[in-house]
C-alpha positions in Angstrom: -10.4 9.0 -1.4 -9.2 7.9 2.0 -6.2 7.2 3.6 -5.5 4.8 6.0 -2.6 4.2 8.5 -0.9 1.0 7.6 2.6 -0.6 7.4 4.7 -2.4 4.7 4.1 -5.6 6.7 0.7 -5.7 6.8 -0.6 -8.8 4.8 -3.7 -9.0 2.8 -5.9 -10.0 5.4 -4.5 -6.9 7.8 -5.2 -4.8 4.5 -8.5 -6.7 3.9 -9.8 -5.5 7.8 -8.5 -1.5 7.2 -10.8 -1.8 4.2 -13.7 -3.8 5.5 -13.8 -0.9 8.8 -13.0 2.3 7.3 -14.6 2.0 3.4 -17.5 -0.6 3.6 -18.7 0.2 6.4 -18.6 3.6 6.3 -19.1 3.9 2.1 -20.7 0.7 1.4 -19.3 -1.5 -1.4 -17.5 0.3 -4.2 -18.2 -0.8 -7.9 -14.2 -0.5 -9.1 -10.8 -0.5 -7.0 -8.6 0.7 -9.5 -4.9 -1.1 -8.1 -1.2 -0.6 -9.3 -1.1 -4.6 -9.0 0.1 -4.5 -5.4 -0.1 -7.8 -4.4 -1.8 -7.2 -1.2 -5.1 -6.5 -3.4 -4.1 -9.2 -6.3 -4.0 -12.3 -3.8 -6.2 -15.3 -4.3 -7.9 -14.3 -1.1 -8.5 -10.2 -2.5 -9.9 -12.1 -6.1 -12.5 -13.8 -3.8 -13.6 -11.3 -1.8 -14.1 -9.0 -4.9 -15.7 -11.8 -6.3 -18.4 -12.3 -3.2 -18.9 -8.3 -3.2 -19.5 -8.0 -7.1 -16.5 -5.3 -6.7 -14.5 -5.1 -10.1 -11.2 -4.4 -10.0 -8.8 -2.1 -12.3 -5.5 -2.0 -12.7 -4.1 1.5 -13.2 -1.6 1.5 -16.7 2.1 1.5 -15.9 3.8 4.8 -16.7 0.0 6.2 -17.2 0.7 9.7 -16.7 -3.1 10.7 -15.9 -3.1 8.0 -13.1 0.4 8.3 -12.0 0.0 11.9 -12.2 -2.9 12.0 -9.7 -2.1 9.0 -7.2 1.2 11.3 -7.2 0.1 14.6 -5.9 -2.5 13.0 -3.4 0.5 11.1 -2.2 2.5 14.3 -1.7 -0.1 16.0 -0.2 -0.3 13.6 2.3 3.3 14.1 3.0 3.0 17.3 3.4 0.5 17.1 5.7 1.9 14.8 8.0 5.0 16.5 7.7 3.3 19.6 9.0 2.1 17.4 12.0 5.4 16.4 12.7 7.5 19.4 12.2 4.9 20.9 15.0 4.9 18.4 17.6 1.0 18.6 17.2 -1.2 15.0 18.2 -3.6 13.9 16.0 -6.7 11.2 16.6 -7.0 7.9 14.2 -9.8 6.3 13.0 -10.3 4.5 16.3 -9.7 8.2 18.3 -6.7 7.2 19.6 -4.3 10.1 19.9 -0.6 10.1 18.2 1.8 12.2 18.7 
C-alpha cells in the first residue's frame, strides 16, 4: 500500500502522473487495482491505460465488510498519523523531499 498526497480536484490525468511516479516506477506494473468506482480511475482515459499496461481492474463490493473494513482502518491510521504530525508542529518530507510543515 501507499499513500499519496493529492487533492479532491485533481483530475484523472493529475491522478494518472501520482501513479505513473510513485507505484510504476518505483513497483513496476501491478496485475489488479482493486477501485471503489471513483471515477478518477473509471474514466475512458484510466480504461485505456489499464488496457496498454495489461493492468486488470477490480471493483471492491459496496457495503463489503472485508474491503470496507480494511480500506477503513488504513484510512484511520493515516489520520492518525498525520494528526500526530500536526498536533506537534513537526515537518515532514514528500515524495519529492520537499519539506511541509
Amino acid at each position: 500500500m501507499r499513500c499519496l498526497p493529492c487533492h479532491k480536484e485533481d483530475t484523472a490525468m493529475d491522478t494518472a502522473l501520482l501513479f505513473w511516479n510513485n507505484i510504476i516506477s518505483t513497483c513496476g506494473v501491478p496485475k489488479i487495482i482493486i477501485s471503489d468506482r471513483d471515477p478518477k480511475f473509471t474514466s475512458e482515459f484510466w480504461i485505456h491505460l489499464y488496457d496498454m499496461l495489461a493492468t486488470k481492474l477490480a471493483f471492491s463490493t459496496a457495503y463489503h465488510s472485508q474491503t470496507d473494513g480494511l480500506a477503513e482502518r488504513m484510512i484511520q491510521t493515516m489520520e492518525d498519523i498525520l494528526r500526530g504530525f500536526c498536533a506537534y508542529g513537526k515537518e515532514y518530507k514528500d515524495h519529492e523531499g520537499n519539506t511541509h510543515d
